[in-house]
N, CA, C and O atoms as CSV, one atom per row, in Angstrom:
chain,resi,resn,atom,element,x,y,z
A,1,UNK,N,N,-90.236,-166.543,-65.214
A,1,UNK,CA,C,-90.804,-167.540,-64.347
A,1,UNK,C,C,-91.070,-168.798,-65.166
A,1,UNK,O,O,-91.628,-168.779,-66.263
A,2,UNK,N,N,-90.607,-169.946,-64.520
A,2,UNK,CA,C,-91.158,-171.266,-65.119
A,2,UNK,C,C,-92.622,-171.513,-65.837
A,2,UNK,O,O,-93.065,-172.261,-66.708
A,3,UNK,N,N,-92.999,-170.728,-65.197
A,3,UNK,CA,C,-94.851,-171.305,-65.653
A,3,UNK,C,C,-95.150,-169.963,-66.715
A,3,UNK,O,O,-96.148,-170.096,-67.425
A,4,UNK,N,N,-94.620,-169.107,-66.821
A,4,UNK,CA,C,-95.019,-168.085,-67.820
A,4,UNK,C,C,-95.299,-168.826,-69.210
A,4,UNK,O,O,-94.422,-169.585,-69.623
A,5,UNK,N,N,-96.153,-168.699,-69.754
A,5,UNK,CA,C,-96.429,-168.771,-71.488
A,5,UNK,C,C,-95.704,-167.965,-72.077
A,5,UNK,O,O,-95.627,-166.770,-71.793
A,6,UNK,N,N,-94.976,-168.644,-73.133
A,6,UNK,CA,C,-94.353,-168.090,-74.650
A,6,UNK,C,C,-95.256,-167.064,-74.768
A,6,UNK,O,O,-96.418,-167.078,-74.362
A,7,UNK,N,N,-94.647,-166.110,-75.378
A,7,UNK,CA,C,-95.465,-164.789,-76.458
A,7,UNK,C,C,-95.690,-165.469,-77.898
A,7,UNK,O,O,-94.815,-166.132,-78.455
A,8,UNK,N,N,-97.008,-165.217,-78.453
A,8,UNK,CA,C,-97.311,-166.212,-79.210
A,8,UNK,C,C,-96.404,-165.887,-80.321
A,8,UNK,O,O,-95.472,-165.172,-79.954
A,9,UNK,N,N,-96.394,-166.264,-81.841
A,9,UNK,CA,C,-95.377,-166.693,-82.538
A,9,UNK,C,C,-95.870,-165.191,-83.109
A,9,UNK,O,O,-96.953,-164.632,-82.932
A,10,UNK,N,N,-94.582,-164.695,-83.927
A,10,UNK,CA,C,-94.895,-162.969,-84.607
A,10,UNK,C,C,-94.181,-162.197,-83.333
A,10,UNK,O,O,-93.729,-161.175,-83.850
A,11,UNK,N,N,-93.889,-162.175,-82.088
A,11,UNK,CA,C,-93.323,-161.229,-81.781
A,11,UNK,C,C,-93.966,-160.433,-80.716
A,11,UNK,O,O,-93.367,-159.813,-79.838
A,12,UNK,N,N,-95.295,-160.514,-80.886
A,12,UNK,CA,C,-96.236,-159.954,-80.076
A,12,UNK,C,C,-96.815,-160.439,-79.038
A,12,UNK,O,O,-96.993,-161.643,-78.854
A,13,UNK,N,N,-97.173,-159.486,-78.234
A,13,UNK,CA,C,-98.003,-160.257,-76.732
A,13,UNK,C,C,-100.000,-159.924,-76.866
A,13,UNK,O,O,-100.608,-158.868,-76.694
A,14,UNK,N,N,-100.340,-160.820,-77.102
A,14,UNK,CA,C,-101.845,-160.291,-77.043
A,14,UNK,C,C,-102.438,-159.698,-76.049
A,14,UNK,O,O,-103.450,-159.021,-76.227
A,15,UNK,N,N,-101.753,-159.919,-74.581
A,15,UNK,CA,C,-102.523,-159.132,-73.817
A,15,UNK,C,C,-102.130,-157.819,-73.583
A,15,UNK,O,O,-101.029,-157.291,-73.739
A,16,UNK,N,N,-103.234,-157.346,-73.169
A,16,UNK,CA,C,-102.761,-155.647,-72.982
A,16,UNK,C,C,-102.847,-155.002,-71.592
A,16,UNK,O,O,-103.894,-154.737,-71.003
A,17,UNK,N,N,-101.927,-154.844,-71.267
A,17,UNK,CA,C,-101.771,-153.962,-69.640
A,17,UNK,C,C,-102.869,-152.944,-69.473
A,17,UNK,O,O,-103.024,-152.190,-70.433
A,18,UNK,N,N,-103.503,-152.814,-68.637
A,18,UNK,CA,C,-104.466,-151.935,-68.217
A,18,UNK,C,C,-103.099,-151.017,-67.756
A,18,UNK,O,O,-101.992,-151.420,-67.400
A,19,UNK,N,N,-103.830,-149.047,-67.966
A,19,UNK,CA,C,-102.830,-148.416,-67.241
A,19,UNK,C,C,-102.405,-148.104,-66.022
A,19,UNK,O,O,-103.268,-148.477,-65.228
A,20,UNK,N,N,-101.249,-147.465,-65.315
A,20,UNK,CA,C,-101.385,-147.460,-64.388
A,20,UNK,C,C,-102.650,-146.708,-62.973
A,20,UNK,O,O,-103.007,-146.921,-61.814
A,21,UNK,N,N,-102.896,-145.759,-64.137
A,21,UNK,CA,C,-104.010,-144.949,-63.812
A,21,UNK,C,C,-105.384,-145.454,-63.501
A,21,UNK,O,O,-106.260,-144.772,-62.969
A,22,UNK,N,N,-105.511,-146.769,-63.895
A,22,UNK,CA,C,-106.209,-147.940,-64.209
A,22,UNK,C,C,-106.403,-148.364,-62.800
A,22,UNK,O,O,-107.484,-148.136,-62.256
A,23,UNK,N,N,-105.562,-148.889,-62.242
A,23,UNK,CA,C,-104.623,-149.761,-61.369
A,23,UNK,C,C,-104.989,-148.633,-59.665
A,23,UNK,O,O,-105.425,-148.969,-58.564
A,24,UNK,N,N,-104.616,-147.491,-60.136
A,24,UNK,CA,C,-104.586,-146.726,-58.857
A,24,UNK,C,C,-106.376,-146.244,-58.623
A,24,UNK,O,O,-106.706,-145.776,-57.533
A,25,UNK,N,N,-107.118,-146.368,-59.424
A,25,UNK,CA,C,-108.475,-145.609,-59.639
A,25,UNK,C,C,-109.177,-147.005,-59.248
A,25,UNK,O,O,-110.348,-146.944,-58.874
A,26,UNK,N,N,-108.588,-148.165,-59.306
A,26,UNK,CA,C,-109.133,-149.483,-58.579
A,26,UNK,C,C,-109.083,-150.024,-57.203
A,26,UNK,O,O,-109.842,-150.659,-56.469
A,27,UNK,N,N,-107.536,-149.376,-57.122
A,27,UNK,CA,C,-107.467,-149.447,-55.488
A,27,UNK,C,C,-108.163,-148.535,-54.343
A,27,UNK,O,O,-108.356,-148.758,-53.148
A,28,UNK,N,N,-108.479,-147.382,-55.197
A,28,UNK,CA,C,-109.186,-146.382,-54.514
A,28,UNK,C,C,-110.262,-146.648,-54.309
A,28,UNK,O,O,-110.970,-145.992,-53.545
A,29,UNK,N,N,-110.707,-147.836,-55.039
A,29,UNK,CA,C,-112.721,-148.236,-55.616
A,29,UNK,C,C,-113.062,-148.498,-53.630
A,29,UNK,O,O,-112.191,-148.757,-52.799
A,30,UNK,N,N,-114.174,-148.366,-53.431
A,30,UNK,CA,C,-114.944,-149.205,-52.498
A,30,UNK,C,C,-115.112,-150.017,-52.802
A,30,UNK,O,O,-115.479,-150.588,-51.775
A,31,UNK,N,N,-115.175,-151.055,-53.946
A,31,UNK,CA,C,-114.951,-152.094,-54.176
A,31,UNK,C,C,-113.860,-153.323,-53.910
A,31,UNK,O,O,-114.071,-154.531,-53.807
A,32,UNK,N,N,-112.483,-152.491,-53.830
A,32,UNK,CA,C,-111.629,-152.879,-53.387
A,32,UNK,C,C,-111.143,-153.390,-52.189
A,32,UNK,O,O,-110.593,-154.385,-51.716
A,33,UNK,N,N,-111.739,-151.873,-51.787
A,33,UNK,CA,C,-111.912,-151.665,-50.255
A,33,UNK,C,C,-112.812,-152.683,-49.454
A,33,UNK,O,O,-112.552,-152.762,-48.253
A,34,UNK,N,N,-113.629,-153.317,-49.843
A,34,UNK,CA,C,-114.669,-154.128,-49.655
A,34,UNK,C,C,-113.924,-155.593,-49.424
A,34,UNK,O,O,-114.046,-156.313,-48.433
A,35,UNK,N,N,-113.220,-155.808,-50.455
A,35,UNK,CA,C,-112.331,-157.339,-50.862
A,35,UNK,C,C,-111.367,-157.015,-49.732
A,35,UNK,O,O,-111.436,-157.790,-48.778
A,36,UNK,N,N,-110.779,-156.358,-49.674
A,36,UNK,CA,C,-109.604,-156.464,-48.752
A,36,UNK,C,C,-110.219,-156.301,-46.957
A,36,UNK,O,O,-109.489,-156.892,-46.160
A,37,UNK,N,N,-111.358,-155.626,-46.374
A,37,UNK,CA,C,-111.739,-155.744,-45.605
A,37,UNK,C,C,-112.568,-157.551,-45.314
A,37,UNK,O,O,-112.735,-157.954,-44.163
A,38,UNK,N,N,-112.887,-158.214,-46.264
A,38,UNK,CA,C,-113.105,-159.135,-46.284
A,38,UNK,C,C,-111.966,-160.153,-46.352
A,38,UNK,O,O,-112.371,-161.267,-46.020
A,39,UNK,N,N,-110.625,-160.123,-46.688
A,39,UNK,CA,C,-109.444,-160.666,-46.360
A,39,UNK,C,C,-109.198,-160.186,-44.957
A,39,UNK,O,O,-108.648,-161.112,-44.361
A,40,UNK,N,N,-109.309,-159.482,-44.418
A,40,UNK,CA,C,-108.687,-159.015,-43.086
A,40,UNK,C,C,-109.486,-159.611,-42.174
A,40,UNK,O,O,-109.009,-160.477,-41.440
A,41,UNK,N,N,-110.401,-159.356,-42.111
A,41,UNK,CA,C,-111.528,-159.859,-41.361
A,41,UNK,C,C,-111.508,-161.681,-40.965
A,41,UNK,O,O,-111.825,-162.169,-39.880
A,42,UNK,N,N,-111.181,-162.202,-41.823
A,42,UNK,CA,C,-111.214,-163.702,-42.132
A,42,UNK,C,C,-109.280,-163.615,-41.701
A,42,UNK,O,O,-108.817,-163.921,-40.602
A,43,UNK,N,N,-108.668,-163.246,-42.604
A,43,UNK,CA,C,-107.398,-163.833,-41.858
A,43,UNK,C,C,-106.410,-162.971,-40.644
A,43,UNK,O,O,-105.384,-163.405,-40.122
A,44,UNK,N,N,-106.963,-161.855,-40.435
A,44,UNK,CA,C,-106.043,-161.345,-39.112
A,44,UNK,C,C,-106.469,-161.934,-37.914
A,44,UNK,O,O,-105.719,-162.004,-36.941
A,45,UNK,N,N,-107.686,-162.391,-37.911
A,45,UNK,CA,C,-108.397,-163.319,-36.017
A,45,UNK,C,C,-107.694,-164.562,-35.983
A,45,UNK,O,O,-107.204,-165.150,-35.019
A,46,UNK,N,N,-107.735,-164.954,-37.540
A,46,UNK,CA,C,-107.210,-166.697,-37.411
A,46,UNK,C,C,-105.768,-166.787,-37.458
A,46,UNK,O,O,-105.136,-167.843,-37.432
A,47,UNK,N,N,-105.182,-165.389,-37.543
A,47,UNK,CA,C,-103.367,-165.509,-37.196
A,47,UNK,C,C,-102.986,-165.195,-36.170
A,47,UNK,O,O,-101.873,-165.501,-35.743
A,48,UNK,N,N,-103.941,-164.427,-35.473
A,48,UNK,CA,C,-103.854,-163.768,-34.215
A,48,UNK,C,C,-103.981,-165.189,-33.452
A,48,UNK,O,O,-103.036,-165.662,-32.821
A,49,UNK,N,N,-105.214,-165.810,-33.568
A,49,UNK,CA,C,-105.537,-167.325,-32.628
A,49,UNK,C,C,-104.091,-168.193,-33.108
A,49,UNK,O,O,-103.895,-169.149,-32.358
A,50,UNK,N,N,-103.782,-168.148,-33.434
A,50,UNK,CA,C,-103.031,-169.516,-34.289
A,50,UNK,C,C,-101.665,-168.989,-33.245
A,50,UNK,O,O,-101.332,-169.531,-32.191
A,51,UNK,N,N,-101.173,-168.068,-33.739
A,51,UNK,CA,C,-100.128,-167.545,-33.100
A,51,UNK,C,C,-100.782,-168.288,-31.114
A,51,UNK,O,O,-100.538,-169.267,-30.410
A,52,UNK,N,N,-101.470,-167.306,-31.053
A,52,UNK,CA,C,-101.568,-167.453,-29.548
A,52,UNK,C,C,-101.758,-168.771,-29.210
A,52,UNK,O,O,-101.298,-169.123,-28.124
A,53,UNK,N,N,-102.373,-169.643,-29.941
A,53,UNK,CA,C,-102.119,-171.230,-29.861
A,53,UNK,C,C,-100.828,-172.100,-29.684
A,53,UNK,O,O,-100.514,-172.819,-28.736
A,54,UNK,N,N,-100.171,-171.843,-30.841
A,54,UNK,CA,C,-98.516,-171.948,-31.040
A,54,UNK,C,C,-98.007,-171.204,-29.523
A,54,UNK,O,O,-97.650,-172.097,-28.755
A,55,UNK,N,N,-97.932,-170.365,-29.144
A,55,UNK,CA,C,-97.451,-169.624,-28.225
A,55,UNK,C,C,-97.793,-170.604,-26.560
A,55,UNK,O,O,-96.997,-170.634,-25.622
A,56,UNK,N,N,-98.674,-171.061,-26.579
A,56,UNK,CA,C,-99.564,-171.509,-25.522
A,56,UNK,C,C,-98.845,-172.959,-25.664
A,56,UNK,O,O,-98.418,-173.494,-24.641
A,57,UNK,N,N,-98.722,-173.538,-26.803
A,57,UNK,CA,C,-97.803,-174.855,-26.896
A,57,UNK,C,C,-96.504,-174.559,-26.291
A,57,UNK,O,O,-96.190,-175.404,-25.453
A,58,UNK,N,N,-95.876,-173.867,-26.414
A,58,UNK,CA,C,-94.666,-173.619,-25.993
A,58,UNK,C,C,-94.299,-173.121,-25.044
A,58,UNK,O,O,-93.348,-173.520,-24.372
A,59,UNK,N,N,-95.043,-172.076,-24.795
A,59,UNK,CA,C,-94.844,-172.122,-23.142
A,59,UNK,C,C,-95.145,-172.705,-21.477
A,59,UNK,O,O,-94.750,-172.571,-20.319
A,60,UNK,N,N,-96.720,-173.856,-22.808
A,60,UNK,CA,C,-96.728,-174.913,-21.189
A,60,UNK,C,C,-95.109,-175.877,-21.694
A,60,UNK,O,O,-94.334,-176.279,-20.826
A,61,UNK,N,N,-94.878,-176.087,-23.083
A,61,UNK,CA,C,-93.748,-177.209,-22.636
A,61,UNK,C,C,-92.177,-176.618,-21.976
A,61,UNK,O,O,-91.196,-177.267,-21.614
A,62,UNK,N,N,-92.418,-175.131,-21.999
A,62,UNK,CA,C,-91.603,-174.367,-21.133
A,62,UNK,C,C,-91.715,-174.765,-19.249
A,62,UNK,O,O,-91.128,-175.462,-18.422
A,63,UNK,N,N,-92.399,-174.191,-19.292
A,63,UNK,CA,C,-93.317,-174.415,-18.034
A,63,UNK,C,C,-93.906,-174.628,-17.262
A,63,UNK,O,O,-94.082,-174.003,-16.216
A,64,UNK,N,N,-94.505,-175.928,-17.760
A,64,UNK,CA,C,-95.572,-176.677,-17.543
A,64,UNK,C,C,-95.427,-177.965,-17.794
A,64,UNK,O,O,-96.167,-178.709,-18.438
A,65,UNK,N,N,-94.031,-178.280,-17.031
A,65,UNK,CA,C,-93.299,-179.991,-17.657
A,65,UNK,C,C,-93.870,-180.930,-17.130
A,65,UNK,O,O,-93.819,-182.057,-17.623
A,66,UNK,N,N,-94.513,-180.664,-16.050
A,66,UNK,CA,C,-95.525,-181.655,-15.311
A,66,UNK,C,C,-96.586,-182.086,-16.006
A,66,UNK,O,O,-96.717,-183.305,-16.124
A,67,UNK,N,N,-97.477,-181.272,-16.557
A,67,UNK,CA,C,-98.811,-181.370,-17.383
A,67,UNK,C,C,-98.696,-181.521,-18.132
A,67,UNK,O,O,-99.607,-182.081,-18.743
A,68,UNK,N,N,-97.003,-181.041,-19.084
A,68,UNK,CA,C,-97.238,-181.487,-20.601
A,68,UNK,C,C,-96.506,-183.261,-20.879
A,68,UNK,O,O,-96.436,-183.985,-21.873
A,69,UNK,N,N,-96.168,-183.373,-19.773
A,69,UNK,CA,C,-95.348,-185.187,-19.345
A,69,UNK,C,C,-96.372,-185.917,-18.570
A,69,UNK,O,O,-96.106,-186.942,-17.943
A,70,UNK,N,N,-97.810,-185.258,-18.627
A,70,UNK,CA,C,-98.746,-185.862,-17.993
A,70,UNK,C,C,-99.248,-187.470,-19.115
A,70,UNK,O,O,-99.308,-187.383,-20.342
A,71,UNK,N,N,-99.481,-188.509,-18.509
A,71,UNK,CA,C,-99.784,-189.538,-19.709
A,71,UNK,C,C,-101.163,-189.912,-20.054
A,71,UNK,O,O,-101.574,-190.744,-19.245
A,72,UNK,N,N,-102.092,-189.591,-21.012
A,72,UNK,CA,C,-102.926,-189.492,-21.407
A,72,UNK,C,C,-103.290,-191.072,-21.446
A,72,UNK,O,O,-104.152,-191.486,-20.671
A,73,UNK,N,N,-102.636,-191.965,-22.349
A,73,UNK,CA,C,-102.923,-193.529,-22.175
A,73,UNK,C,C,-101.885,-193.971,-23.103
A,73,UNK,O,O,-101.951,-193.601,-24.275
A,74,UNK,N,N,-100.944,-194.717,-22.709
A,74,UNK,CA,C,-99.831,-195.503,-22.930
A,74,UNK,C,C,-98.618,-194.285,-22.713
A,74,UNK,O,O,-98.333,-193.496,-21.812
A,75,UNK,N,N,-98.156,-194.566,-23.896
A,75,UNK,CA,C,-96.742,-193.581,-24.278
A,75,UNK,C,C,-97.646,-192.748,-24.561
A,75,UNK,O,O,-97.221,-192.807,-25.714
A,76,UNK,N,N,-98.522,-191.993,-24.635
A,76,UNK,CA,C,-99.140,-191.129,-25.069
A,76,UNK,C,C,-99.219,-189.722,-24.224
A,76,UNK,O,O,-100.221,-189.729,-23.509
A,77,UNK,N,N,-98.527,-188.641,-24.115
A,77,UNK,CA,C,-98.791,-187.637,-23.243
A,77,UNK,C,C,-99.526,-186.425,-23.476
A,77,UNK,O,O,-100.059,-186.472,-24.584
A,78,UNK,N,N,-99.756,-185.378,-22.869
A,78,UNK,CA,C,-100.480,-184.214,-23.511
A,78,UNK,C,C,-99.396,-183.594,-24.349
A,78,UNK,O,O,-99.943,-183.063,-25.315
A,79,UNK,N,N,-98.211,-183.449,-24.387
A,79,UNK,CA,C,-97.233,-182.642,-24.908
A,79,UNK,C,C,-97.510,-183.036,-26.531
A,79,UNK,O,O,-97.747,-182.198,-27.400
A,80,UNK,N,N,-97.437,-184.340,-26.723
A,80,UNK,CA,C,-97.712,-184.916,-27.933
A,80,UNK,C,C,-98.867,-184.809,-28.472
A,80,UNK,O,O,-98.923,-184.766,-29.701
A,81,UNK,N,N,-100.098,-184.740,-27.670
A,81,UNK,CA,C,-101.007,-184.535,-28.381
A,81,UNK,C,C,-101.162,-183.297,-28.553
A,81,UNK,O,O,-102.074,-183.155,-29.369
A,82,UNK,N,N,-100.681,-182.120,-28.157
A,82,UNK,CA,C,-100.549,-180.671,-28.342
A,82,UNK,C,C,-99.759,-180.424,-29.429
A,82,UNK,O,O,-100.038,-179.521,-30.219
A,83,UNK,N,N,-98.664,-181.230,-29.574
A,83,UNK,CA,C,-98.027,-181.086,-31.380
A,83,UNK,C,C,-98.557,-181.709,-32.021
A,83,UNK,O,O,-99.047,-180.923,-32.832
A,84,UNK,N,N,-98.930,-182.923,-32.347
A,84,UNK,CA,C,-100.099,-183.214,-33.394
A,84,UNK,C,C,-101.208,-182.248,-33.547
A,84,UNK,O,O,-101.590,-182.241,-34.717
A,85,UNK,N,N,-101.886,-181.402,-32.766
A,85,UNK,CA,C,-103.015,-180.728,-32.657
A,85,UNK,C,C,-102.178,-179.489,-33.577
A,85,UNK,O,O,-102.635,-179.111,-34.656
A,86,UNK,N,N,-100.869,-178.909,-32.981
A,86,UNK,CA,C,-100.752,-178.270,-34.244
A,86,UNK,C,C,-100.815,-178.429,-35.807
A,86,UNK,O,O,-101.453,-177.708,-36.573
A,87,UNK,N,N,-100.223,-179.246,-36.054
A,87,UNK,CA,C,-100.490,-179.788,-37.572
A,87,UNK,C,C,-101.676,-179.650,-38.115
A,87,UNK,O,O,-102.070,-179.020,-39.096
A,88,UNK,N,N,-102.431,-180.642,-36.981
A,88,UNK,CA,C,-103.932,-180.314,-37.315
A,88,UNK,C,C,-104.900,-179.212,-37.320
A,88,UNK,O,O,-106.057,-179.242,-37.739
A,89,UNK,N,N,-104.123,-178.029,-36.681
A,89,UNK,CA,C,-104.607,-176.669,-36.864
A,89,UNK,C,C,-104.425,-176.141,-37.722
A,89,UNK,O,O,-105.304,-175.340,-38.037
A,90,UNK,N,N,-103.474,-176.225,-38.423
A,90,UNK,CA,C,-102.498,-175.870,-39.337
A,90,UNK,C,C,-103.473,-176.273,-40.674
A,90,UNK,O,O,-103.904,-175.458,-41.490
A,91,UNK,N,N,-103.666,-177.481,-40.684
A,91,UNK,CA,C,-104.176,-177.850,-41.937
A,91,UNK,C,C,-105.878,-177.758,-41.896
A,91,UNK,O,O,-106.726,-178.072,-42.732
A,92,UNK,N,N,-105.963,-177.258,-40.715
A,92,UNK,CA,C,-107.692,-176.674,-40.768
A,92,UNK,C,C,-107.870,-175.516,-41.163
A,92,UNK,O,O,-108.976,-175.318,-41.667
A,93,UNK,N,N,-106.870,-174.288,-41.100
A,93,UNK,CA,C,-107.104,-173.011,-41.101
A,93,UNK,C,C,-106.725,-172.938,-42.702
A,93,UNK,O,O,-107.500,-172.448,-43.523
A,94,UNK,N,N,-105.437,-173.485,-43.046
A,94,UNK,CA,C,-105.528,-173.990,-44.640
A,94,UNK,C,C,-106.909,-174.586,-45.748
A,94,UNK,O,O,-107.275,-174.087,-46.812
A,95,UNK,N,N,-107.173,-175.176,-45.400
A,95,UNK,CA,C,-108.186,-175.147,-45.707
A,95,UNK,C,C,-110.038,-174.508,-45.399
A,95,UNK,O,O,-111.083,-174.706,-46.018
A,96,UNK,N,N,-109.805,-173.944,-44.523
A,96,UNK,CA,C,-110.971,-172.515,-44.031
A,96,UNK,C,C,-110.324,-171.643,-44.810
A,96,UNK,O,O,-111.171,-171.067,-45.493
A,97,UNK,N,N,-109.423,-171.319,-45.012
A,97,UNK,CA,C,-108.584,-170.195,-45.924
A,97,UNK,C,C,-109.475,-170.322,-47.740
A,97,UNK,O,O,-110.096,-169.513,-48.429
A,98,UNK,N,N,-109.046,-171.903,-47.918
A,98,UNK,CA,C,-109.313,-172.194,-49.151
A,98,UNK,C,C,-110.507,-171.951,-49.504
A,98,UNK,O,O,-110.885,-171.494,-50.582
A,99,UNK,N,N,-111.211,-172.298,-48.472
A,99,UNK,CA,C,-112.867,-172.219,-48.942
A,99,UNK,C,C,-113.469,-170.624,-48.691
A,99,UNK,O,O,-114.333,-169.850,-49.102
A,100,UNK,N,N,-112.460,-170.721,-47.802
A,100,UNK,CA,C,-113.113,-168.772,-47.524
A,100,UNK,C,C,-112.555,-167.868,-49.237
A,100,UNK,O,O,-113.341,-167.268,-49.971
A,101,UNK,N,N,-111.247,-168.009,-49.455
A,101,UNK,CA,C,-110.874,-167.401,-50.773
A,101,UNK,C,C,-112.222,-167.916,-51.819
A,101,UNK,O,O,-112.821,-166.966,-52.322
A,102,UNK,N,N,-112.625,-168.983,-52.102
A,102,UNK,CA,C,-113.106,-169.579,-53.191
A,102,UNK,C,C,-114.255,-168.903,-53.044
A,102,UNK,O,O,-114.587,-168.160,-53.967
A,103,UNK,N,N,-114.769,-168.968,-52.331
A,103,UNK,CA,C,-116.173,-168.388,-52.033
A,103,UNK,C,C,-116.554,-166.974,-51.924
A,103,UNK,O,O,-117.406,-166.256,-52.447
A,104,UNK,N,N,-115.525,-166.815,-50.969
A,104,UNK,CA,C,-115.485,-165.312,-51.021
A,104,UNK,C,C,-115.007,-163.882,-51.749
A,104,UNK,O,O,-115.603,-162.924,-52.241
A,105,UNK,N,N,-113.638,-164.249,-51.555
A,105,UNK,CA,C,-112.788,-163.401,-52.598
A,105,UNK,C,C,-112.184,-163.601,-53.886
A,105,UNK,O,O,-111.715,-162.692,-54.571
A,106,UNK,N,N,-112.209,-164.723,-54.173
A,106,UNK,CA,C,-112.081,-164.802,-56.009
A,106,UNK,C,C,-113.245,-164.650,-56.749
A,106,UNK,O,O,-113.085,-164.556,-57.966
A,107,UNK,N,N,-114.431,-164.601,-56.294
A,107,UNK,CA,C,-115.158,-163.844,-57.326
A,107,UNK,C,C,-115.239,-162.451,-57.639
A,107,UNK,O,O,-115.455,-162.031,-58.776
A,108,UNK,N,N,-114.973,-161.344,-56.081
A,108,UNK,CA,C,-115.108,-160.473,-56.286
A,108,UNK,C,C,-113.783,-160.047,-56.912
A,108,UNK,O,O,-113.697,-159.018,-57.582
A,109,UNK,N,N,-112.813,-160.815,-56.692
A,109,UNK,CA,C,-111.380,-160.273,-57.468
A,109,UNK,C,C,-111.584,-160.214,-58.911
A,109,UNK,O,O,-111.285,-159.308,-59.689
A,110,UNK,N,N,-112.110,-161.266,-59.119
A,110,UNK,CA,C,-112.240,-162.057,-60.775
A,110,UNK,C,C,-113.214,-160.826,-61.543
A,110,UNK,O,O,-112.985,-160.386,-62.669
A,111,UNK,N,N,-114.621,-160.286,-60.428
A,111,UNK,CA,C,-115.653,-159.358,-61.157
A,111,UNK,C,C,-113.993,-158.255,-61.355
A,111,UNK,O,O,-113.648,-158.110,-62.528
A,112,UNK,N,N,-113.142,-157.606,-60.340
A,112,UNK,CA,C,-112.180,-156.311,-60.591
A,112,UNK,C,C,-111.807,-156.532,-62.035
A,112,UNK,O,O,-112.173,-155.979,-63.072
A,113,UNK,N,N,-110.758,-157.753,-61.718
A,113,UNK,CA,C,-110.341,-158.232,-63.257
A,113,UNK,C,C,-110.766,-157.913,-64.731
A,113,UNK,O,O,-110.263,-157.291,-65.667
A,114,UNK,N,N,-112.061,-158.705,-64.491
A,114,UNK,CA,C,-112.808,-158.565,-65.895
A,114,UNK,C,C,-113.428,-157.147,-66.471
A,114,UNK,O,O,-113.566,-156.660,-67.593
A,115,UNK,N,N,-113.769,-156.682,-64.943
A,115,UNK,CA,C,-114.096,-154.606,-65.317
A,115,UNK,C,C,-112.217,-154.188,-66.328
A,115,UNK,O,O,-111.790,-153.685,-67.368
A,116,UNK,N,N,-111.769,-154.822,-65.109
A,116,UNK,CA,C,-110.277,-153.628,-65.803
A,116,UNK,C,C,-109.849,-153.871,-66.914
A,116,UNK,O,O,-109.534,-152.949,-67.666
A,117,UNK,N,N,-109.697,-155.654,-67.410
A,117,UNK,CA,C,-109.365,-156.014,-68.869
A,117,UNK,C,C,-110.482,-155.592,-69.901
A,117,UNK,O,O,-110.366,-155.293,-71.089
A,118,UNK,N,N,-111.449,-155.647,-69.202
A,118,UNK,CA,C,-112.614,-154.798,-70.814
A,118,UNK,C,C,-112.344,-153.623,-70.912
A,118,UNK,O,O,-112.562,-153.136,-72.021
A,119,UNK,N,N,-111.783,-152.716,-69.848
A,119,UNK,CA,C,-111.647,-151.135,-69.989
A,119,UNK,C,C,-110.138,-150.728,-71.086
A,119,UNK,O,O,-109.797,-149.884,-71.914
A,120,UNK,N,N,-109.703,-151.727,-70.538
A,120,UNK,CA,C,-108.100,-151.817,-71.142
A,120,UNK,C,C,-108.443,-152.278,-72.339
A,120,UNK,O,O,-107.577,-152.514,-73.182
């Protein structure tokens, strides 16, 4: 990968792989279990809405050519403001994402991390 770091000079890699045994005895943790119920929770409602949003755009401009060619003020119609509104959903849930990860789940990832590299 592009962004990988050189192995430092001598040949060797300083870091050391935790084992796999490591790895499977972490996923099993309630701890884990905890982080990933806290990913689900936060992003399966907001893909579920998003979808059904997206879905709802498209089938009034299916269907609904009257209301979505309705003119809001000038050239301006609802159809258009229903695709701009996507974007703008788009880049709201992106960023609720961001702040939800930051806050939420990179610390408790970061506490897994640092247990497994001291054990290793």
């Amino acid at each position: 990968m592009a962004t990988d770091v050189p192995p430092p000079p001598g040949g060797t890699d300083a870091r050391v792989q935790p084992p796999t045994e490591q790895f499977v005895a972490v996923q099993a943790s309630e701890e884990f279990a905890e982080l990933r119920r806290t990913h689900r929770r936060f992003a399966f409602p907001l893909t579920v809405a998003f979808i059904a949003w997206y879905l709802l755009y498209v089938l009034l401009s299916n269907y609904a050519g009257g209301f979505m060619g309705h003119k809001l003020f000038g050239n301006i119609n609802v159809a258009l403001v229903f695709g701009l509104a996507q974007f703008l959903t788009t880049f709201l849930i992106a960023w609720l994402y961001s702040r939800h990860a930051a806050t939420e789940l990179d610390p408790r990832a970061e506490a897994i991390k640092s247990r497994m590299e001291a054990d290793a």
